[in-house]
C-alpha angles and dihedrals in degrees: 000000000000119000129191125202115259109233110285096346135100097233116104120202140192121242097261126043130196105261109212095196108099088039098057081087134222132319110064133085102268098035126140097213138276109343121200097226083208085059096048089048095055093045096059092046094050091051087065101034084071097049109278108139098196153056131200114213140154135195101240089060096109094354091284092328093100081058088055094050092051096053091036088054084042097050112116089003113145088196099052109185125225114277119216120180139159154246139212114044106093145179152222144216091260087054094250121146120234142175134248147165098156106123104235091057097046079050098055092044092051088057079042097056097034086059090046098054093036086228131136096217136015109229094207126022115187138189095240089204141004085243128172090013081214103067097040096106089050090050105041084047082062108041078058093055089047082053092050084043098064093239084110138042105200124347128213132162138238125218101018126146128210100272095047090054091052089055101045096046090054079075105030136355123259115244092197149329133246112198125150111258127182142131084259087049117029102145092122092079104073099071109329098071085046092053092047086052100041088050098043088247110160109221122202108184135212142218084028072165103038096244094314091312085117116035095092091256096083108097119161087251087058097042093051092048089050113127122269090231088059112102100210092063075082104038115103092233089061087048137055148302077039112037085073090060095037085064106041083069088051086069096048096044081048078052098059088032106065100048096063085037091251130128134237108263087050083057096043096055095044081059092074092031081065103075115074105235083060112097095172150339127235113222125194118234130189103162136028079235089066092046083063090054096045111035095082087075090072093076105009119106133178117228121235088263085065099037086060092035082057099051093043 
């Protein structure tokens, strides 16, 4: 499979990467239901099983269990992928999220996630968000001791905007970016995309299929029998006004699909590998069943025809 360099750094990945969200299970704030570990485990390992080198994880997914997943798939595997994961979001004993870039807490949740992951060393370690605005310099200064240290490999950062990169990389470059893309949210393109290219900042992007919406197995039955413990029952792009639009590019992206033999969801994440400051996309699985659905993307690219056909 073909891979592609991430930004400055030596480790070259294939287009897609295993994303660890949805599997981090229910009972948390930003959950997407009940998850079958079992599930979760197979379709890791199915996903490398067909050539993808990397996972995306964090330790607020499941409030540290998507960490567990990922060690518990990778256990007695010769080709061990890469293994990216987060700081910043925390927790407490009552469950409740919180926010923090002070360094001895980025600190304790990097031990935390190396054990975790039963891992030596973390390949990527990324900011999770710019919060509070206040503390990014603190806690970008340490994600860059933990580097030096030898805890991390390389370190990025998720959510930032422009400004908040500048101000990172005047203490230590940024290995690479993780922003949502996808044709429902395509705001990165205006200047965020351009500042990632210009700085050699590799960006792998999250929600290519906005959450499942548009991966062809949405429907509005679906979406109103969704669980109560699944957090996109709330989000604007599951409900109206929106819902209507969101679906109607469903059907183009079916269009293009199924003349090459390829879903939805294949067509709609070659959509943001299309554009040239993208090195990969990161694609949620639950289920072997979903890594069939989703694997073609790895190869898979639009022509310029479909890429205009898409944006009409």
């Amino acid at each position: 499979m073909e891979t592609k360099l991430l930004g400055n750094s030596d480790m070259r990945i294939t287009a897609i990467g295993v994303g660890a969200w949805a599997i981090g299970g229910s009972g948390w704030a930003f959950g997407w239901g009940s998850q079958d570990d079992r599930e979760s485990v197979d379709a890791i390992r199915a996903a490398l099983d067909q050539g993808i080198n990397w996972i995306d994880t964090a330790a607020i997914y499941g409030l540290g269990h998507s960490e567990e997943i990922v060690a518990r798939a990778l256990e007695g595997r010769s080709d061990r992928p890469l293994v990216f994961t987060k700081c910043e979001r925390v927790w407490n004993e009552k469950r409740e999220i919180l926010k923090s870039l002070k360094a001895d807490s980025i600190r304790r949740e990097c031990e935390a996630s190396l054990r975790r992951l039963k891992v030596d060393v973390i390949d990527l370690y990324q900011i999770h968000w710019p919060e509070p605005d206040e503390d990014i310099e603190e806690g970008w200064s340490t994600v860059a001791a933990l580097q030096r240290e030898g805890k991390v490999r390389w370190i990025g950062v998720s959510n930032f905007n422009v400004d908040q990169m500048r101000r990172a990389q005047a203490i230590a470059p940024i290995t690479s970016l993780q922003p949502p893309y996808s044709m429902v949210s395509p705001e990165i393109e205006e200047s965020i995309l351009p500042y990632a290219q210009q700085n050699n900042i590799g960006v792998i992007v999250y929600s290519p299929m906005k959450s499942g919406l548009l991966t062809g197995k949405m429907t509005r039955k679906r979406i109103a029998e969704l669980p109560d413990d699944d957090f996109r029952k709330r989000t604007p792009n599951f409900q109206e006004p929106k819902l209507t639009h969101n679906l109607a590019i469903v059907d183009k992206l079916r269009e293009i699909g199924d003349r090459h033999g390829r879903t939805p969801g294949e067509v709609a994440i070659a959509w943001t590998l299309r554009h040239r400051a993208v090195t990969a996309a990161i694609v949620g699985v639950r289920s072997p069943k979903q890594v069939d659905g989703i694997i073609g993307a790895a190869t898979f690219r639009l022509s310029p025809e479909e890429v205009k056909e898409l944006s009409n």
